[in-house]
Residue frames as qw, qx, qy, qz and C-alpha x, y, z in Angstrom:
[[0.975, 0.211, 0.000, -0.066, -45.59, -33.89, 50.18],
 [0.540, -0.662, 0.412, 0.316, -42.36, -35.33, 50.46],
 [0.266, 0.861, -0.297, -0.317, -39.84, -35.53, 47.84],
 [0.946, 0.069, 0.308, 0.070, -38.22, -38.53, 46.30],
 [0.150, 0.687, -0.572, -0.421, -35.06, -39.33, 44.11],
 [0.982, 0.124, -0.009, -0.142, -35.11, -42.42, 41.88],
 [0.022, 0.613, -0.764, -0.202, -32.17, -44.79, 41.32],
 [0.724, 0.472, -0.405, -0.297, -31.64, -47.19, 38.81],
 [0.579, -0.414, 0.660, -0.242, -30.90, -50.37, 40.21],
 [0.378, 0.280, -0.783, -0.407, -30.30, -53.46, 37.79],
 [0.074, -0.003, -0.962, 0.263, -30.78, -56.27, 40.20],
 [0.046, 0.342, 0.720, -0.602, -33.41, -54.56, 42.82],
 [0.077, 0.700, 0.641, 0.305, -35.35, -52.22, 40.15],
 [0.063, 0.630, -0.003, 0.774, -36.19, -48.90, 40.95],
 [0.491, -0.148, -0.571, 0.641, -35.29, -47.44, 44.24],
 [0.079, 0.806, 0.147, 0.569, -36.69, -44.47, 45.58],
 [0.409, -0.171, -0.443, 0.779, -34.96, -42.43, 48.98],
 [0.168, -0.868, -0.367, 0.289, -36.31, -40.00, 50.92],
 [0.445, 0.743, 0.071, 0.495, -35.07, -36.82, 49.80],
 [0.445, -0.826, 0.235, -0.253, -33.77, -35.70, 53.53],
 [0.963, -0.104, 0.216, 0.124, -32.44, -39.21, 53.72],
 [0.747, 0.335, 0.076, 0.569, -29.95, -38.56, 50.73],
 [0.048, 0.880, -0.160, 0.444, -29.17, -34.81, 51.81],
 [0.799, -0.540, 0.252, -0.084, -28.61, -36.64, 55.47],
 [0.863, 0.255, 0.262, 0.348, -26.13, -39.28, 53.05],
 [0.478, 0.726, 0.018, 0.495, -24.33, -36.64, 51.16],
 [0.026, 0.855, -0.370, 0.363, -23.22, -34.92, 54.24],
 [0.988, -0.119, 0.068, -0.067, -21.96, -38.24, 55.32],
 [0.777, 0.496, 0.111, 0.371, -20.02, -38.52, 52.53],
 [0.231, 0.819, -0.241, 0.466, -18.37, -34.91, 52.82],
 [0.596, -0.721, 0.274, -0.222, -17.54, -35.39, 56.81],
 [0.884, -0.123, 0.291, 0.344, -15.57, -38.71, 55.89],
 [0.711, 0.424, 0.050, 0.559, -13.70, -37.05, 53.01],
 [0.082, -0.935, 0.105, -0.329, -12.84, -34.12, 55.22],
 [0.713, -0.656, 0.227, -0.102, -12.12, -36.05, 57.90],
 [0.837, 0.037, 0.271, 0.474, -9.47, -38.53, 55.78],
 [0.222, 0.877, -0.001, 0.425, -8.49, -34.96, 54.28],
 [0.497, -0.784, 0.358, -0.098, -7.47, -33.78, 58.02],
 [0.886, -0.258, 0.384, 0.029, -5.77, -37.12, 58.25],
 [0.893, 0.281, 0.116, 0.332, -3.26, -36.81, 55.38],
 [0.072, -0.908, 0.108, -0.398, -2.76, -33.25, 56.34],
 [0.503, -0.802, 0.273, -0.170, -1.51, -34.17, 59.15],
 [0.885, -0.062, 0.300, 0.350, 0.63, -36.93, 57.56],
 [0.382, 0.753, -0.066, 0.532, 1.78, -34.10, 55.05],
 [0.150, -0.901, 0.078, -0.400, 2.94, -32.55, 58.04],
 [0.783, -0.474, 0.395, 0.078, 4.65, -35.08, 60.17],
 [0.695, 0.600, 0.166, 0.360, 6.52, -35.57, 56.66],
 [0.254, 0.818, -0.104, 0.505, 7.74, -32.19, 56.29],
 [0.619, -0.739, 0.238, -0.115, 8.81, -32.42, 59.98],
 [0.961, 0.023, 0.240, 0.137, 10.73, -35.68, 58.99],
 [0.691, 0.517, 0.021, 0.505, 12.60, -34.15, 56.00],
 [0.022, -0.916, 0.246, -0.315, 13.52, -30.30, 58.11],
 [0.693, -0.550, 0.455, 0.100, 15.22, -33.06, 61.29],
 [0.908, 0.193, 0.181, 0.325, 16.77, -34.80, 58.08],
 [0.252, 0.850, -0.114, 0.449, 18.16, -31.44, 56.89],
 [0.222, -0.907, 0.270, -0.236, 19.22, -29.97, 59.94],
 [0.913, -0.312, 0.211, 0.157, 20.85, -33.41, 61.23],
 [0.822, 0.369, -0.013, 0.434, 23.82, -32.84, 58.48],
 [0.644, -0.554, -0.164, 0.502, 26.78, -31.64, 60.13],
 [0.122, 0.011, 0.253, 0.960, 27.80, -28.65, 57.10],
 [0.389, 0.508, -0.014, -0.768, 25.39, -26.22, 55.45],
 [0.757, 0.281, 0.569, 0.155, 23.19, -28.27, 52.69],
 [0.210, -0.154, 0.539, 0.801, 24.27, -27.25, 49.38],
 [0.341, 0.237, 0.039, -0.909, 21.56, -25.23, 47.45],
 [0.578, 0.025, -0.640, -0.505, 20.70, -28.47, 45.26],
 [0.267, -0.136, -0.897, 0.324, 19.80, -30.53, 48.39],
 [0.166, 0.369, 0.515, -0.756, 17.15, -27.55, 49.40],
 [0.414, 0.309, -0.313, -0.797, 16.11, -27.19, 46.33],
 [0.538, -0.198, -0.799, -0.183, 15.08, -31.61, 45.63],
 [0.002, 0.204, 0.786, -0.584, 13.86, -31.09, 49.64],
 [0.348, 0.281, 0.011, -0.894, 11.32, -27.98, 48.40],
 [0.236, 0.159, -0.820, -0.496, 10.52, -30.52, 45.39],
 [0.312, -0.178, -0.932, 0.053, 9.60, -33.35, 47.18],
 [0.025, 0.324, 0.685, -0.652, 7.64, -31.53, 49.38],
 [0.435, 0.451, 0.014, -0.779, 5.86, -29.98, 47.07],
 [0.357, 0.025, -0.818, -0.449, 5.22, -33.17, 45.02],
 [0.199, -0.118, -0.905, 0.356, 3.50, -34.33, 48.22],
 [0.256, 0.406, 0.172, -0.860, 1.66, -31.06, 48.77],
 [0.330, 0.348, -0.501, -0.721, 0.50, -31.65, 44.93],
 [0.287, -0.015, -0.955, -0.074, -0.17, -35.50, 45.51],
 [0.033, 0.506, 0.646, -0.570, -3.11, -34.24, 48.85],
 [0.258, 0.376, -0.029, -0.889, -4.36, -31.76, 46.40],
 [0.263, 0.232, -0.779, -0.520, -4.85, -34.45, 43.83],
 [0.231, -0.386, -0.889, 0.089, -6.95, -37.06, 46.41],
 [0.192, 0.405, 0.686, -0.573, -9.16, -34.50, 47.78],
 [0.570, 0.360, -0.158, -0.721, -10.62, -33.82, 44.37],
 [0.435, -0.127, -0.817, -0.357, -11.25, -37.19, 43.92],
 [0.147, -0.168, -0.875, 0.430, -13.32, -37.21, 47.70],
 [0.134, 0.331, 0.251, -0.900, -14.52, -34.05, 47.00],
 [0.270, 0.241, -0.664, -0.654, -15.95, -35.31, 43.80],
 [0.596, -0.111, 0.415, -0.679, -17.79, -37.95, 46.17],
 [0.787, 0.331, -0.437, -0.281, -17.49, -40.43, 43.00],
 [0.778, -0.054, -0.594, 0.198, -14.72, -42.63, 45.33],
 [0.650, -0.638, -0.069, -0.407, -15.26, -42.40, 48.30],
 [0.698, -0.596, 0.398, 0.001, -13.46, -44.97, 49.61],
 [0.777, 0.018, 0.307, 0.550, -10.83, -45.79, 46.72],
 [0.015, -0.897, 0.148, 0.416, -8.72, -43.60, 44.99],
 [0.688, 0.715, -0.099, 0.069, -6.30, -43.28, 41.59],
 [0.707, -0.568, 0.189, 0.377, -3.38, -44.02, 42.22],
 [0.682, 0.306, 0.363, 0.556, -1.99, -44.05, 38.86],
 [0.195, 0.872, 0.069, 0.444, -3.48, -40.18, 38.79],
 [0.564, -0.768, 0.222, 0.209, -1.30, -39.20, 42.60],
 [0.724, -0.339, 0.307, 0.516, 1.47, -40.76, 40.91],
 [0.413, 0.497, 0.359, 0.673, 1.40, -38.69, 37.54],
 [0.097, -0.943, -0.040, -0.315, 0.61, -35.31, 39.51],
 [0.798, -0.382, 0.183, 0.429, 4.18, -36.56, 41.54],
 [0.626, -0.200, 0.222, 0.721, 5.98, -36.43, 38.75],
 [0.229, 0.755, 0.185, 0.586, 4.93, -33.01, 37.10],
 [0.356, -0.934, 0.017, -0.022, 5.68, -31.78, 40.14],
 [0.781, -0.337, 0.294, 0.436, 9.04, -33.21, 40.21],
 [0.658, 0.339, 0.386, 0.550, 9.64, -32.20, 36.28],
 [0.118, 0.907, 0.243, 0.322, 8.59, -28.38, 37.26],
 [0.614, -0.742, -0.037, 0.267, 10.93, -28.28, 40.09],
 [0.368, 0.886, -0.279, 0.048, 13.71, -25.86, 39.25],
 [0.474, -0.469, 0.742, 0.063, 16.56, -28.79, 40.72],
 [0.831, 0.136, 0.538, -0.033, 15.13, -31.18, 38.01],
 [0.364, 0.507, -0.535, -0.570, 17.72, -31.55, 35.25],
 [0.337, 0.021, 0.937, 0.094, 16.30, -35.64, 34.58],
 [0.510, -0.036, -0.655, -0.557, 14.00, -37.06, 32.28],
 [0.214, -0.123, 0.808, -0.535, 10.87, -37.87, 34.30],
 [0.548, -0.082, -0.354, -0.753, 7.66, -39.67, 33.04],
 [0.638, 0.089, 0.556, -0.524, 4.70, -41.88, 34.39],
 [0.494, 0.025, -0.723, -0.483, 3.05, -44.98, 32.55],
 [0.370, 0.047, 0.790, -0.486, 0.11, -47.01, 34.35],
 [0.058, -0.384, -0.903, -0.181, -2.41, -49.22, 33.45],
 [0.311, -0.365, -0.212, -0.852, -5.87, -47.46, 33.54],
 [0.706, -0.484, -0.239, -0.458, -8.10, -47.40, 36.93],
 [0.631, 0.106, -0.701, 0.314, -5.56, -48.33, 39.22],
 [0.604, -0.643, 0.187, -0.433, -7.50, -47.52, 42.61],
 [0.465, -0.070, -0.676, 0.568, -6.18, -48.75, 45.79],
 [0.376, -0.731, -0.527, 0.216, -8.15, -47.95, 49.33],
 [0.180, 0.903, -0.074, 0.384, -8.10, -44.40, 49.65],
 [0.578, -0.795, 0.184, -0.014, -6.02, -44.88, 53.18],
 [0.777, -0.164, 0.273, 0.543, -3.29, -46.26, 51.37],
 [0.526, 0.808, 0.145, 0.223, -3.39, -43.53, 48.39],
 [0.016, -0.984, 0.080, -0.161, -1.13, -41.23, 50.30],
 [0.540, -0.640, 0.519, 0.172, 1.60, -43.29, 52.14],
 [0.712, 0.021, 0.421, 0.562, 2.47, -45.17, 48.77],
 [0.361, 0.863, 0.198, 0.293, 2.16, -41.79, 46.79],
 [0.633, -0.714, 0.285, -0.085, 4.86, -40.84, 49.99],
 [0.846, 0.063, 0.479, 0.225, 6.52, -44.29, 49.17],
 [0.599, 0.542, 0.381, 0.450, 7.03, -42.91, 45.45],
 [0.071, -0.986, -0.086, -0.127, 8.12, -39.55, 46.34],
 [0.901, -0.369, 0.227, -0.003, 11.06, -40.89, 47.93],
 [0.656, 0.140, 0.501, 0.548, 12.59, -43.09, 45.19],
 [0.535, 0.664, 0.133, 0.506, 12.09, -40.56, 42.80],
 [0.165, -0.959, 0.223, 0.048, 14.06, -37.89, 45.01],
 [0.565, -0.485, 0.559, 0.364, 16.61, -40.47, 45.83],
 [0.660, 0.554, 0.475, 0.178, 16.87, -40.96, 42.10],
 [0.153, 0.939, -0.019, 0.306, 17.25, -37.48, 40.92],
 [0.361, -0.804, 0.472, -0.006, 20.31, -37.31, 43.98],
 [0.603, -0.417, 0.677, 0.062, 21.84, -40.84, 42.92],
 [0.757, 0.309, 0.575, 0.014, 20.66, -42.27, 39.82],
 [0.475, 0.861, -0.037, -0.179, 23.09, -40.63, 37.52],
 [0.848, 0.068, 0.233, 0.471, 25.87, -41.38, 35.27],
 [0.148, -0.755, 0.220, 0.600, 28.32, -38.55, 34.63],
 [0.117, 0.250, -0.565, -0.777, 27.67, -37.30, 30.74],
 [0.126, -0.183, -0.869, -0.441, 24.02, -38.69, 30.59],
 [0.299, -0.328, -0.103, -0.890, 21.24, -37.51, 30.81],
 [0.249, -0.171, 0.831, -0.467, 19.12, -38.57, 33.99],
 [0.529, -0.097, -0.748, -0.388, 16.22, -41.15, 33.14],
 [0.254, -0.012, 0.789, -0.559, 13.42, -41.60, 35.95],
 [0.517, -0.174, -0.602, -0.584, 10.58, -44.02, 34.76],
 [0.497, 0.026, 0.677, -0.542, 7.53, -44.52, 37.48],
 [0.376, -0.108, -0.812, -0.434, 4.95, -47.26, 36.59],
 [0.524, -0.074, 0.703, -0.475, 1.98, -48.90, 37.96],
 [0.487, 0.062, -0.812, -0.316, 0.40, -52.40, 36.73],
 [0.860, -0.144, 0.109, -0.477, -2.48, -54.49, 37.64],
 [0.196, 0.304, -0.932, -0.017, -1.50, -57.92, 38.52],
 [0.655, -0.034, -0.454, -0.603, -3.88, -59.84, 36.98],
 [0.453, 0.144, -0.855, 0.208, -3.05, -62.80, 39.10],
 [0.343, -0.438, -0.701, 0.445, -4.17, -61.26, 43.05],
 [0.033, 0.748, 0.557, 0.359, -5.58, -58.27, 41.70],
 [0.407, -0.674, -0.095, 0.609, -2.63, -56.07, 43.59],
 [0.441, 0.894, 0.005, 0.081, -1.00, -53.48, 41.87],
 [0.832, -0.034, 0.064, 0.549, 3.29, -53.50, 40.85],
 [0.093, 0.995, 0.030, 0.006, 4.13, -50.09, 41.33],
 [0.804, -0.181, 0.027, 0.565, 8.08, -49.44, 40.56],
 [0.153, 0.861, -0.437, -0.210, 10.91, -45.94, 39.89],
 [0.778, 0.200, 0.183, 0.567, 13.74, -46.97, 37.59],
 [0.052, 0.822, -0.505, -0.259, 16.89, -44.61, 36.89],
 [0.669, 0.654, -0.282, 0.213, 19.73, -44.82, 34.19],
 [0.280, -0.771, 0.548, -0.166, 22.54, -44.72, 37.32],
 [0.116, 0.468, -0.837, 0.259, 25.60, -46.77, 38.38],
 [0.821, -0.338, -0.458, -0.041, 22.92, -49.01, 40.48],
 [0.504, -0.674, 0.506, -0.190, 24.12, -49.81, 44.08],
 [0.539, 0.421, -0.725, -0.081, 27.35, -51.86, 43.61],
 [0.263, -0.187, 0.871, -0.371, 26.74, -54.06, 47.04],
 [0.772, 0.212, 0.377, -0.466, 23.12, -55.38, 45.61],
 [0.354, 0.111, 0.870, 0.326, 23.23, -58.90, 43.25],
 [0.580, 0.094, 0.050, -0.808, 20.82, -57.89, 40.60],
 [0.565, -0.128, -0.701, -0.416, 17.68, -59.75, 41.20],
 [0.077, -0.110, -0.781, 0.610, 18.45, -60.44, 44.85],
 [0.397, -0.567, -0.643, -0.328, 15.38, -58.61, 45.77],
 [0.513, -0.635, -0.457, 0.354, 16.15, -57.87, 49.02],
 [0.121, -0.969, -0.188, -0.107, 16.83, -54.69, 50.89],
 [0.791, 0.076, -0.118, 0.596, 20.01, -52.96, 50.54],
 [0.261, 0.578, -0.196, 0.748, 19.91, -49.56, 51.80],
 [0.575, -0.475, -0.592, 0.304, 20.49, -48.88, 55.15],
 [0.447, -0.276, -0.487, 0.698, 20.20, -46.14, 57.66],
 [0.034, 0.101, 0.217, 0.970, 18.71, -43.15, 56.18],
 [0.213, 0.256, 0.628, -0.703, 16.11, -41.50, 57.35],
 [0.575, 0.164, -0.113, -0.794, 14.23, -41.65, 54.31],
 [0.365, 0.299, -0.877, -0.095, 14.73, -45.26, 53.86],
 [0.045, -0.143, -0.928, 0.342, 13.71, -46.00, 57.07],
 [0.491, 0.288, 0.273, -0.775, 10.45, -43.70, 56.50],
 [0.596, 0.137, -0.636, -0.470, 9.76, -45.85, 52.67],
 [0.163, 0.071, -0.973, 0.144, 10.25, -49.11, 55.04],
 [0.290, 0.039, 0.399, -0.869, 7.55, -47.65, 57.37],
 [0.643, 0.307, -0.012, -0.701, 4.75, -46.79, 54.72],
 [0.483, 0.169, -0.713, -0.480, 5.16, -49.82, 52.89],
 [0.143, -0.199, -0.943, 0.225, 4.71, -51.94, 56.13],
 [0.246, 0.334, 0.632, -0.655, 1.70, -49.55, 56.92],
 [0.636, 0.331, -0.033, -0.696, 0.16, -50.39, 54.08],
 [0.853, -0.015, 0.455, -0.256, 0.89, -53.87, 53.80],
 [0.796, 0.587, -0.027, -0.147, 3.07, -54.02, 51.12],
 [0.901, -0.093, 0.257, 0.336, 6.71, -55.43, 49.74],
 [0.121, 0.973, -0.021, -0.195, 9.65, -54.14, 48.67],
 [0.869, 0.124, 0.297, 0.375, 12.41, -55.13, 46.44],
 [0.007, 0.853, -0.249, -0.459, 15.45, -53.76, 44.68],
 [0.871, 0.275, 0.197, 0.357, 17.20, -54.69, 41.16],
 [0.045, -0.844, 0.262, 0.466, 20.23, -52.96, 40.99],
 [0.847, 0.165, 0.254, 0.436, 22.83, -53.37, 37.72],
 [0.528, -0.117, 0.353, 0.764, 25.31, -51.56, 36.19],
 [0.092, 0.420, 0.638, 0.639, 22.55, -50.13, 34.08],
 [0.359, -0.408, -0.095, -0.834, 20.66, -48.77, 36.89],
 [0.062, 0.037, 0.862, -0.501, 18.42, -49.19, 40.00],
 [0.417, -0.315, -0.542, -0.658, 14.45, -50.18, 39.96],
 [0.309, -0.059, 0.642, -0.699, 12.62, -49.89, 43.01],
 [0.341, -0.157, -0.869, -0.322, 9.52, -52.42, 43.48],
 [0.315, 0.107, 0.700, -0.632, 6.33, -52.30, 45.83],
 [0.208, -0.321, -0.909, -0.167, 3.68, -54.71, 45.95],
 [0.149, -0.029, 0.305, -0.940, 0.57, -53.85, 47.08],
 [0.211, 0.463, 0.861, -0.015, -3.00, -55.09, 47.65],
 [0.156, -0.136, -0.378, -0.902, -5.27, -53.52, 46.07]]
């Protein structure tokens, strides 16, 4: 006799599946979350490629605190893939993912790193999911700003200050994901302008990248008081 599983169905009522059917389903499920697994791997890895050509490209020896926010970052990233495949593996989202939780396993990594002498914390709205194919390039995206931060966003005799965020925006139902520092700001940017003011760098151009491959915007306020990074994003 063959086996059944009910499910509870408001709408349709009670449901019942073959019991091969859902075993058939379930390894479905795992093959995709491997497969998008493989697939960030290998973005972890073209990454880490990215940052060693950034390294090596500087014409002195880096200075121990430059290997030491490189290790970081990489290992916030490393921490950020560890973070989505227990939500795939979990099987609960499939196909969306926490951001808010990628970005709060970021910055403990950042705050454990032995380079980190800043103040570094996370606030987000609860349940911010975003497709799971974006989870990684804006978690990537945010990895970034808070290095450059930690290398730029200080004021000699104060203590650094890095504040990530995400928000729902209630409006188109994206999500406002932003880094702030306590630094000098960037004296060429009006604040408010909005627009893009750092050129050439190779991480810069890699933030520019992910944001276009995931469809999203980017903005800068800079003042006297500090710099806030902005990215839009659908959700």
């Amino acid at each position: 006799m063959a086996r059944y599983i009910r499910f509870s169905n408001a709408r349709n009522g009670n449901l019942f599946m073959d019991a091969a059917t859902h075993e058939l389903l379930e390894n479905v499920d795992a093959t995709e979350a491997d497969h998008r697994i493989a697939n960030h791997m290998a973005m972890l890895s073209g990454y880490v490629r990215l940052k060693v050509g950034e390294l090596s490209a500087m014409p002195d020896a880096p200075e121990k605190i430059t290997t030491l926010r490189l290790v970081e970052s990489i290992g916030a990233q490393i921490a950020a893939v560890a973070e989505l495949h227990r939500m795939l593996t979990a099987r609960s989202r499939l196909h969306s993912g926490d951001i808010g939780a990628q970005l709060s396993s970021i910055c403990d990594a950042f705050r454990a790193g032995p380079a980190c002498k800043a103040l570094i914390s996370y606030d987000g709205d609860p349940d911010c999911l975003l497709p799971v194919h974006k989870v990684l390039p804006v978690s990537q995206i945010v990895s970034e700003m808070v290095t450059n931060a930690l290398k730029y966003g200080h004021r000699a005799g104060l203590v650094g200050m890095v504040k990530v965020s995400c928000r729902k925006m209630p409006d188109d139902g994206g999500l406002l994901i932003s880094v702030e520092d306590n630094g000098n700001g960037l004296p060429d940017v009006t604040a408010g302008a909005g627009s893009d003011p750092l050129a050439g760098g190779v991480g810069v151009q890699l933030v520019r990248a992910l944001a276009r491959q995931v469809g999203g915007a980017i903005s800068y306020d800079s003042s006297p008081d500090g710099l806030t990074f902005r990215l839009l994003v659908e959700a």
